[in-house]
C-alpha positions as CSV (number, residue, x, y, z in Angstrom):
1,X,-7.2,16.9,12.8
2,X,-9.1,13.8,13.6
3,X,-9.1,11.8,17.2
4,X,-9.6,7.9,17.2
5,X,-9.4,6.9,20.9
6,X,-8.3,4.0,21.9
7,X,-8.8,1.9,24.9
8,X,-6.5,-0.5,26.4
9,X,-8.6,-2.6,24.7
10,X,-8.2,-1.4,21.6
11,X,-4.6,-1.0,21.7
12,X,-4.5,-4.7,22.1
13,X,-6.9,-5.0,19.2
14,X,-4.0,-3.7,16.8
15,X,-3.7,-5.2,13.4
16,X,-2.4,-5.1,10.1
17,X,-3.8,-5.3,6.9
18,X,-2.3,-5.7,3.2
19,X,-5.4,-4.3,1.4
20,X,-5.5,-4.3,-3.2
21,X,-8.8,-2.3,-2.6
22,X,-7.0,1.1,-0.6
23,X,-4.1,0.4,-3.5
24,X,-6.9,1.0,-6.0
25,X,-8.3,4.3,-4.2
26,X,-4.7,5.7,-3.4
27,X,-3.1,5.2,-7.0
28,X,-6.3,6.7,-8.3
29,X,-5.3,9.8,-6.3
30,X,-1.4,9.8,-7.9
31,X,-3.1,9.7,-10.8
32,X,-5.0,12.9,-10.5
33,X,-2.1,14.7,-8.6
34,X,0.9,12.9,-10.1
35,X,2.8,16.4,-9.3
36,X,2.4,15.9,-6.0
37,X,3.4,12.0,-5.9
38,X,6.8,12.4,-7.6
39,X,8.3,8.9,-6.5
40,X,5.4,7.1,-8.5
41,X,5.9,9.4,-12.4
42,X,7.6,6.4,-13.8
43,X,4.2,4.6,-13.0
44,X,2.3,6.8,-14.1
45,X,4.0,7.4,-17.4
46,X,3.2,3.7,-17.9
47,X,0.0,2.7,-17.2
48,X,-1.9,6.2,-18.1
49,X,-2.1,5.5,-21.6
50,X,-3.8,2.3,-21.5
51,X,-6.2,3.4,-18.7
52,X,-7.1,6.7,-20.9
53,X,-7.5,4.5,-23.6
54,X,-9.9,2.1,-21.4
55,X,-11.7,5.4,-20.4
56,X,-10.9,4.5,-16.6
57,X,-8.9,7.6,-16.3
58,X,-9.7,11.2,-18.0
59,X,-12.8,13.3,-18.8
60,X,-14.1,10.7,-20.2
61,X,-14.0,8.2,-17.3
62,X,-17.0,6.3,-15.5
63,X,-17.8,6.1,-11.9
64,X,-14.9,4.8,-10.5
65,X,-12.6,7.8,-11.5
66,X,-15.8,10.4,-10.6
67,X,-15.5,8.5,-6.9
68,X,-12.0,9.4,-6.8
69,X,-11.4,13.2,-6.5
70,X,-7.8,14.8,-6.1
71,X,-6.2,14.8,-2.7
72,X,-7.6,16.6,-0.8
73,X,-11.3,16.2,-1.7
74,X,-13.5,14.2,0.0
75,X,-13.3,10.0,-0.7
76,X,-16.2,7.9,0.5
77,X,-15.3,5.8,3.3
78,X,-17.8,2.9,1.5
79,X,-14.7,2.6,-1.2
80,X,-12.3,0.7,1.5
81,X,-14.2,-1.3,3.4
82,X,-12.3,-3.0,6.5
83,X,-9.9,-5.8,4.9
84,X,-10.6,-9.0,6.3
85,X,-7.5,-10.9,8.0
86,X,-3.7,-9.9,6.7
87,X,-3.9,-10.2,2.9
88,X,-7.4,-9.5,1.8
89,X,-7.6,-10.8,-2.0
90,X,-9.5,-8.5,-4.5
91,X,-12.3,-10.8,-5.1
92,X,-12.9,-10.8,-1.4
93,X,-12.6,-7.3,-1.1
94,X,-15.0,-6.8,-4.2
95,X,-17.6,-8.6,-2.5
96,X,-17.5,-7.2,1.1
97,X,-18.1,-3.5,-1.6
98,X,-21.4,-4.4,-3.7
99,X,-22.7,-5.7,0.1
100,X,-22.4,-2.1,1.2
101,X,-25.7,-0.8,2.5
102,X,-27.9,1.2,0.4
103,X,-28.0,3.9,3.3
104,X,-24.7,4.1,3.7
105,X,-23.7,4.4,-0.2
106,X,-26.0,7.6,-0.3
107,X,-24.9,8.8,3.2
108,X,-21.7,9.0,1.9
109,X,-22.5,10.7,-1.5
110,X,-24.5,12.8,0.2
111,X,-20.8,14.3,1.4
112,X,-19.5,14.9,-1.9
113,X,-19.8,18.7,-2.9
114,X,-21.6,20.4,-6.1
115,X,-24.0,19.1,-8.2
116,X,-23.7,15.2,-9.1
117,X,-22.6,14.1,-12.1
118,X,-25.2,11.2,-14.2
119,X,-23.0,8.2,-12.9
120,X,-23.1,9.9,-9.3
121,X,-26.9,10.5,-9.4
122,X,-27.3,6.2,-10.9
123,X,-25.6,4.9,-7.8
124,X,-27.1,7.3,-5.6
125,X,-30.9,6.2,-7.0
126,X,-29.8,2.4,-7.9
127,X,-26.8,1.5,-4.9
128,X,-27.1,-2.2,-5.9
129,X,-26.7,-2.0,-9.7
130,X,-24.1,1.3,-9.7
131,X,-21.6,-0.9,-6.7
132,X,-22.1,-4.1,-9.4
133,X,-20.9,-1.6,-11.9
134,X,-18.2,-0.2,-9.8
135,X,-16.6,-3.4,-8.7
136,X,-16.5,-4.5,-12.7
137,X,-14.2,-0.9,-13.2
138,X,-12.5,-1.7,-10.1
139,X,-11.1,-4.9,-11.7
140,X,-10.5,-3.3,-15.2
141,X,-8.5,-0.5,-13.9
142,X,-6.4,-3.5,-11.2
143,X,-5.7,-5.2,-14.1
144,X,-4.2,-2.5,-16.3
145,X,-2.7,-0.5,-13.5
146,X,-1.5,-2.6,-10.6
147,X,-1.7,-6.4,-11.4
148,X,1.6,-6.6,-13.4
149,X,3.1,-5.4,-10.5
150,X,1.2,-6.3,-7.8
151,X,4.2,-9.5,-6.7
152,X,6.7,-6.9,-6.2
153,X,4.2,-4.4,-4.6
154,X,3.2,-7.1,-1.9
155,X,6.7,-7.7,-1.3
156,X,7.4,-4.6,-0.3
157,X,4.3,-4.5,1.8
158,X,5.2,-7.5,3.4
159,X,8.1,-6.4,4.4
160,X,6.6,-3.1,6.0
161,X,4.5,-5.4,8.6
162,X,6.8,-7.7,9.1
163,X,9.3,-4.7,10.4
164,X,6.3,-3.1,12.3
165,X,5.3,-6.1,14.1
166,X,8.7,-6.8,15.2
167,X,8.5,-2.8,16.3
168,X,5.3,-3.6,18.2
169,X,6.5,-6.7,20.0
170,X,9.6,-4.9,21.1
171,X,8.8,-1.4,21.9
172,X,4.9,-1.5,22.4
173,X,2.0,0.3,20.8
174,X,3.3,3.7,21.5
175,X,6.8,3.1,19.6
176,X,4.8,1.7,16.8
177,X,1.9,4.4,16.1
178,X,4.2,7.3,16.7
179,X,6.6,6.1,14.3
180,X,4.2,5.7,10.7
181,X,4.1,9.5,9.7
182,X,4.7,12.9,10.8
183,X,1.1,13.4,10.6
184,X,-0.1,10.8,12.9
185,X,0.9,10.5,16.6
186,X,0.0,8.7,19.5
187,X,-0.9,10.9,23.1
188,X,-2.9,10.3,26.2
189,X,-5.3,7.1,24.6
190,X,-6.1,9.3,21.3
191,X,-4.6,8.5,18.1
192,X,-4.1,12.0,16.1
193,X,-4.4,12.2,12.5
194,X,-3.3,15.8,11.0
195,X,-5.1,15.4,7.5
196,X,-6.2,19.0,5.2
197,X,-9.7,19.4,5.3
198,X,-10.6,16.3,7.4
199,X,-14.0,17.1,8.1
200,X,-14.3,13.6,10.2
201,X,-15.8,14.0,14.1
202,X,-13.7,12.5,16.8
203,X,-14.2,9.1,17.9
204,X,-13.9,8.6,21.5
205,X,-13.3,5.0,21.6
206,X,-13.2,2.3,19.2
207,X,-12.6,-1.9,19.3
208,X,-9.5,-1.7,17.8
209,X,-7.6,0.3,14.8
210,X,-6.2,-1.6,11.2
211,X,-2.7,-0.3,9.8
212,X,-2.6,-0.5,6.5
213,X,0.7,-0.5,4.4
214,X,0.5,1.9,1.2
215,X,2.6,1.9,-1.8
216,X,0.5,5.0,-3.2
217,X,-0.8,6.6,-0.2
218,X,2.7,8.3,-0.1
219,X,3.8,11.5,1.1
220,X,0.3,11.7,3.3
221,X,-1.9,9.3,5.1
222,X,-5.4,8.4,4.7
223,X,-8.1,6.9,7.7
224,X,-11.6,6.0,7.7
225,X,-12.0,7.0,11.6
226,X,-15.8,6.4,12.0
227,X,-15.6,2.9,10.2
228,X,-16.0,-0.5,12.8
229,X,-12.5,-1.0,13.4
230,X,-11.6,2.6,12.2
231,X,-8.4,2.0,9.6
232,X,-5.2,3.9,8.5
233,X,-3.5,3.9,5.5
234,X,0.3,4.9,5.9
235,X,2.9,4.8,3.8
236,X,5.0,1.4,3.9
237,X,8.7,1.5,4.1
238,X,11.1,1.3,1.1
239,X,9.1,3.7,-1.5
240,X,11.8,5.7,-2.5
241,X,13.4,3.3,-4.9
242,X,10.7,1.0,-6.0
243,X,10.4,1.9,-9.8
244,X,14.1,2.7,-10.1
245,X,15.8,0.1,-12.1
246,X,18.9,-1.6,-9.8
247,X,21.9,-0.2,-9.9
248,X,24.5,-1.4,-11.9
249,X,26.9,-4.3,-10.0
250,X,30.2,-2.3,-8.8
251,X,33.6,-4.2,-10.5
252,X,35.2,-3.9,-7.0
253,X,31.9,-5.7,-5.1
254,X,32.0,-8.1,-7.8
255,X,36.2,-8.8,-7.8
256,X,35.5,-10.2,-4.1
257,X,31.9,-11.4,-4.3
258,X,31.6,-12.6,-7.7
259,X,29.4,-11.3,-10.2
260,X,26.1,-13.2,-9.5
261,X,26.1,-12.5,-6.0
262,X,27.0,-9.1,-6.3
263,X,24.1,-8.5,-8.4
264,X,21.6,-10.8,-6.4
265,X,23.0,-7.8,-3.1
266,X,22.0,-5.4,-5.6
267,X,18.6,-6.6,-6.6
268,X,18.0,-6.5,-3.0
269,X,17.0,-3.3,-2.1
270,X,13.4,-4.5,-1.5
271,X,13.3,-8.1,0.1
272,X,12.7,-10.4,-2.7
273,X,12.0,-14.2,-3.0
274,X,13.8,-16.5,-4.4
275,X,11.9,-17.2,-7.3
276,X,11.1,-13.2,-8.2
277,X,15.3,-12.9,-7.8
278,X,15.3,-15.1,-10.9
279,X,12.9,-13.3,-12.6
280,X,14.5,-10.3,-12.2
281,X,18.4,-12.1,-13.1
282,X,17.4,-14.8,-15.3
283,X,19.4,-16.7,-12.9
284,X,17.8,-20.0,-12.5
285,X,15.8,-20.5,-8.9
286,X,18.5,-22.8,-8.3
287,X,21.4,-20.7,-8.5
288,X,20.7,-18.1,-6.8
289,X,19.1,-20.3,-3.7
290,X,23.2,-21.3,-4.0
291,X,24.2,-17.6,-4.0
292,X,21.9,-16.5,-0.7
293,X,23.2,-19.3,1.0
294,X,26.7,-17.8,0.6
295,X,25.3,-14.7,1.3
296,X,23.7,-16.0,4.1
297,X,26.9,-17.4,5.5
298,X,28.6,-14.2,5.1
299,X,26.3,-12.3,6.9
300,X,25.4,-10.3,4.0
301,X,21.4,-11.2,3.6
302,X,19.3,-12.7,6.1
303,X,15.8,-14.4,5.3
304,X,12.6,-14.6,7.2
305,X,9.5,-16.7,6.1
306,X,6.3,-14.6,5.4
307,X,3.3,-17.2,5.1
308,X,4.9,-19.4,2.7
309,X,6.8,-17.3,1.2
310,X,10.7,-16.8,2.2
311,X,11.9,-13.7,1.9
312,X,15.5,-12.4,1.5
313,X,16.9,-8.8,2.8
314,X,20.1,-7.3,2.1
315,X,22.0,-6.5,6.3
316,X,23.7,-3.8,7.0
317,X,26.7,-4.7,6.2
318,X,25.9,-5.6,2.8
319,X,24.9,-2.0,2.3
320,X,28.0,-0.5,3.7
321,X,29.7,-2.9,1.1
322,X,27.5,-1.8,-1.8
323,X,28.3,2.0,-0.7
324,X,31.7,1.8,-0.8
325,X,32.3,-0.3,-3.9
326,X,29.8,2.2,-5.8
């Protein structure tokens, strides 16, 4: 168990963060435990052959995967640096890594058990030429493993802040932080993380704490406590479909709805755009903008802008529909 305290101050100091850099770390982790990650074996069935073949995963992997033990092993905080603003790009992220202190690369290496491996003992001599050659794996193994999907990915991430903002504004910072895993729970200022082995001292008060949405943190959490803000990695809503293909459209949804539609309702299981709906239904954009606006009309998806990006949700009722037509 770890404490984070947290002030009034801090409470109000609450922010999200959509990071590609704790996707990298976490999906690393399914990858050495995959039993243990069920939901993501269609994942990992497809990208582990070209990252075995790229010697990014394996025995015969570099630093990267050697910085990455199984869950529950110890994971240098220096790998997830604090995201800067909502969406932190990769490049940004990238950068903010290879500026990571000398001291503080060996500090945390220093925490790793047993005897270092060649690629360990580099980085731990020579911090500014191993992080160079760990942000060049980083990218390799993003572009193989998580790029092709990272559209739909940040959809779904999205769409876990947006719902937990709206949770914050309504219900306040208690609602919120004792609602984003068994594990974690808010009591008397302190923020409680129940994580195995979590060797981490208590932190009595810090400026402020960053939530960050995890496709591949799932079915734990993950926190860097003594970081400046301390962050959290929880599992973001919606995981539990996200490599299944859609269902098929019922007959009786699409008798009333029409077919398009009834597939566009279908497709929606994860709030989509416009334009990644017509790359799922080779619809064209235009078409099925027409079908949401029926939709809309119905009361059978709603849409809510996220930066630029509009984003369409199936309601309630369009779920009770797709239940009882299946």
């Amino acid at each position: 168990m770890v404490a984070i305290g947290l002030s009034a101050g801090g409470v109000a100091r609450i922010r999200f963060a959509v990071s590609c850099l704790w996707e990298v770390v976490a999906s690393l982790r399914v990858l050495r435990d995959p039993g243990d990650h069920a939901v993501h074996l269609p994942w990992v069935r497809r990208v582990r052959p070209r990252l075995t073949e790229a010697r990014l995963v394996g025995p015969d992997a570099g630093l990267l995967w050697q910085l990455v033990p199984a869950p529950p092993g110890y994971l240098a905080d220096f790998l997830t640096p604090p995201p800067a603003g909502l969406h932190a790009d990769l490049d940004t992220e990238l950068a903010a890594l290879r500026d990571t202190p000398a001291g503080t690369v060996r500090a945390h290496l220093d925490l790793y058990p047993g005897a270092r491996t060649p690629a360990l003992a580099a980085l731990h001599a020579d911090p500014v030429t191993g992080l160079r050659r760990l942000a060049e794996e980083i990218w390799a193994y993003w572009r193989i493993a998580l790029a092709p999907d990272w559209p739909r990915l940040r959809l779904l991430l999205d769409a876990d802040v947006s719902a937990r903002a709206r949770r914050l504004a309504e219900d306040g910072a208690g609602a919120l932080l004792n609602d984003l895993h068994q594990q974690v729970r808010w009591e008397d200022d302190t923020l409680l993380i129940a994580q195995r082995h979590c060797l981490a001292p208590d932190v009595p008060e810090r400026p402020g704490l960053v939530l960050v949405p995890s496709v591949f943190v799932w079915p734990s959490v993950l926190s860097v406590s003594a970081g400046d803000p301390p962050q959290l990695a929880y599992p973001a809503r919606g995981l539990a479909t996200l490599w299944e293909r859609p269902p098929g459209v019922p007959d009786a949804l699409a008798a009333v709805v029409g077919r398009g539609r009834a597939r566009l309702l279908a497709e929606l299981a994860v709030p989509a755009s416009t334009s990644e709906l017509a790359r799922r239904t080779g619809m064209s954009p235009g078409g099925v903008s027409q079908h949401l606006t029926a939709l809309r009309a119905a009361g059978l998806v709603v849409t809510h802008r996220r930066g630029r990006m509009l984003l369409s949700a199936r309601t309630d009722l369009a779920d009770a529909l797709l239940s009882a037509a299946a």
